[in-house]
C-alpha positions as CSV (number, residue, x, y, z in Angstrom):
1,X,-32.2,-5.3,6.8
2,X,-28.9,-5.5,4.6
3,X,-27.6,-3.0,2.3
4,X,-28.3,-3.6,-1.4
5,X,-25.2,-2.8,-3.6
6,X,-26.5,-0.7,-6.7
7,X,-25.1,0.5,-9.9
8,X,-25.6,3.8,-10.1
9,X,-24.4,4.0,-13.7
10,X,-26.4,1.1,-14.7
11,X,-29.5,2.3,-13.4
12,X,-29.2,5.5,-14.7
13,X,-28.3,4.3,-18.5
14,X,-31.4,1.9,-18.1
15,X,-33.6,5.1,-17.4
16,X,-31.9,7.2,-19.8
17,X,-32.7,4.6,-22.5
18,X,-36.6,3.4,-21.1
19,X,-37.9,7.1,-20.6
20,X,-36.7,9.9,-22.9
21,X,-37.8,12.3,-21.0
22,X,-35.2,11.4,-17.9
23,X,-32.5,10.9,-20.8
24,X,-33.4,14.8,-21.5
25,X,-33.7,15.8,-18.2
26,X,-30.4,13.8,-17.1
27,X,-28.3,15.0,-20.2
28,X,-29.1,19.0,-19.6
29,X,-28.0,18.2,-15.9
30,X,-24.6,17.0,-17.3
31,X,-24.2,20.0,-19.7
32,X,-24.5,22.3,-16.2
33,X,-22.3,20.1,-14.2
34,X,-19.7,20.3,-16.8
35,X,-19.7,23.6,-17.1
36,X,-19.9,24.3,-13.4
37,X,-16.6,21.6,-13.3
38,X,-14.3,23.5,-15.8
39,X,-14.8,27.3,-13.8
40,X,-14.0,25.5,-11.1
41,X,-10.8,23.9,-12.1
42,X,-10.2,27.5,-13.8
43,X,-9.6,29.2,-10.3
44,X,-8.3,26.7,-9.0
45,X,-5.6,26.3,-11.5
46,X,-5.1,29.9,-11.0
47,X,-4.8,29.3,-7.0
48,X,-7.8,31.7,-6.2
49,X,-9.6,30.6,-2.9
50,X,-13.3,31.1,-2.7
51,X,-12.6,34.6,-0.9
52,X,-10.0,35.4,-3.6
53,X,-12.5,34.9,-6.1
54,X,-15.2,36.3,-4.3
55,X,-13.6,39.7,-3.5
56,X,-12.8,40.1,-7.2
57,X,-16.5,39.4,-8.3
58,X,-18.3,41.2,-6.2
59,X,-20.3,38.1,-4.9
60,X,-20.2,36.4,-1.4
61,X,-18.1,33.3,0.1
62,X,-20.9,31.4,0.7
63,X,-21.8,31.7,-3.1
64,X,-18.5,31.0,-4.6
65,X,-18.9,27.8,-2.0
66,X,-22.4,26.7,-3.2
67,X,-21.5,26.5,-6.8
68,X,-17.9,24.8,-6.3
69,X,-20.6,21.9,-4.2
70,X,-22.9,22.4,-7.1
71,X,-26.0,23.6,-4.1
72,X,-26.4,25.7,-6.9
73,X,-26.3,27.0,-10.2
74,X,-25.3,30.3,-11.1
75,X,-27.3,32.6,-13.5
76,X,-25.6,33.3,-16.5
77,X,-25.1,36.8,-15.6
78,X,-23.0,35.8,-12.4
79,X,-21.5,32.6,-14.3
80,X,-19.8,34.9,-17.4
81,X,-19.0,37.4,-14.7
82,X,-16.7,34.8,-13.0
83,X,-15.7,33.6,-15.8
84,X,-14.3,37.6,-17.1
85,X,-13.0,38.0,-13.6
86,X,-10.5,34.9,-14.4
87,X,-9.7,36.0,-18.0
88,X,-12.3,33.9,-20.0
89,X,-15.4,34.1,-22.5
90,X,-18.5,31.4,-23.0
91,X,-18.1,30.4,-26.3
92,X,-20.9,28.8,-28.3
93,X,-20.5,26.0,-30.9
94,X,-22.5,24.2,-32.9
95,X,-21.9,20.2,-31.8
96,X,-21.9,17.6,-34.2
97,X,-24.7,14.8,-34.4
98,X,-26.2,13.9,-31.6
């Protein structure tokens, strides 16, 4: 049977734009990936390993790991307390139009 070549972007921007409620689903997902992207370029740029960062947070290895390969999402509580233990605050702002 040979391999079908698929475009994931395509496909997805179809769905997004045929069934609103994947678009809602798919855009919330991005909002999380995002955010999980940018505390992880934080340590990074700050040349923390996952043990570095994990020490100073109070939280495990294997957690710091499953959030830098987005396994999972931390709660908010554990997010903003990485976020403090590497010097920076969740801000909220009001986005333009959607």
């Amino acid at each position: 049977m040979p391999f079908t070549e698929l475009n994931v972007k395509e496909t997805i921007d179809r769905e997004r734009q045929s069934n609103p409620e994947f678009a809602k689903v798919w855009d919330e997902s991005r909002a999380e990936y995002k955010l999980l992207a940018e505390l992880v370029l934080l340590w990074k740029k700050q040349k923390m390993t996952q043990m570095d960062l994990a020490k100073a947070t109070g939280n495990k290895q294997q957690v710091i790991s499953r959030i830098e390969k987005r396994e999972n999402s931390p709660t908010l509580k554990t997010f903003c307390g990485l976020l403090n233990t590497l010097g920076y605050d969740l801000q909220i702002v009001k986005r333009g139009k959607v």
